[in-house]
C-alpha angles and dihedrals in degrees: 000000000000092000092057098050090045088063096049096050090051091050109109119267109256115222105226114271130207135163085013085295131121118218134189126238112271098194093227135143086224108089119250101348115180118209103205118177132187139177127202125176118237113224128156093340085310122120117196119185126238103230092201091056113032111060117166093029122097108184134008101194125186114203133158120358106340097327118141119183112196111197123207126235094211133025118255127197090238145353103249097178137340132186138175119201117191111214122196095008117142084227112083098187099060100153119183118204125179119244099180147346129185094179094168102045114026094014080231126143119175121206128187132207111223129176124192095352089302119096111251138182120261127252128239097269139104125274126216105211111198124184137174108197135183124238099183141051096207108106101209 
C-alpha cells in the first residue's frame, strides 16, 4: 500500500487540459480563464497570421472598412476581455472596438477600427489580438 502511494505522489503533475490542448496556470479569481493571443500582419487589406504567435486562433481576417474578424479555434463559455493593439501603423489613434462575439457558438469576435469616432481602413501594420476567455460555466 505505501509503495503504491509513493508512486503516485512522484507521477508528474498534469496542467489542466481542455479541447486536446495543454494550458498553462493564470493565477485569477475567475474559474478556468483562458489568455489566448494571436498576431496577424496587415497588407493591402489582407491580414496573415503568424503560426508561431497566434495558438488557439485559427483565422484574422480584414474585410470592409477596418473590420477584422478573429476566428477561434475552440468554443469558450464567455468573452471576458478582448483587445487589438495596431504596431507600426502611420496612424497613431487606431482604436478597436468589438462589434460582436458569439465565443460559445461560431468561435467569431468582430472587431472595428474607428478614428476619431468614424470607421477607417487599416493601415499596412501588424496587429497584436489578445483574448481572456472562460472555459467554465461554474462561478466559483
Amino acid at each position: 500500500m505505501a509503495a503504491r502511494n509513493k508512486l503516485r505522489l512522484n507521477e508528474p503533475k498534469k496542467e489542466p487540459t481542455m479541447a486536446s490542448r495543454n494550458f498553462h496556470r493564470v493565477q485569477s479569481l475567475a474559474r478556468e480563464a483562458k489568455h489566448v493571443y494571436a498576431k496577424a500582419s496587415v497588407a493591402s487589406d489582407v491580414a496573415t497570421k503568424s503560426k508561431n504567435d497566434s495558438m488557439g486562433v485559427e483565422s484574422v481576417v480584414v474585410s470592409g472598412t477596418g473590420v477584422v474578424t478573429v476566428t477561434l479555434d475552440d468554443k469558450y463559455n464567455a468573452l471576458l476581455h478582448a483587445s487589438v493593439q495596431s504596431v507600426g501603423s502611420a496612424t497613431v489613434d487606431n482604436k478597436f472596438v468589438i462589434v460582436s462575439e458569439d465565443v460559445s457558438n461560431t468561435k467569431v469576435i468582430v472587431f472595428q477600427n474607428v478614428e476619431a469616432g468614424v470607421a477607417a481602413d487599416i493601415d499596412d501594420c501588424d496587429l497584436l489580438i489578445k483574448l481572456e476567455l472562460k472555459n467554465s460555466s461554474v462561478s466559483r
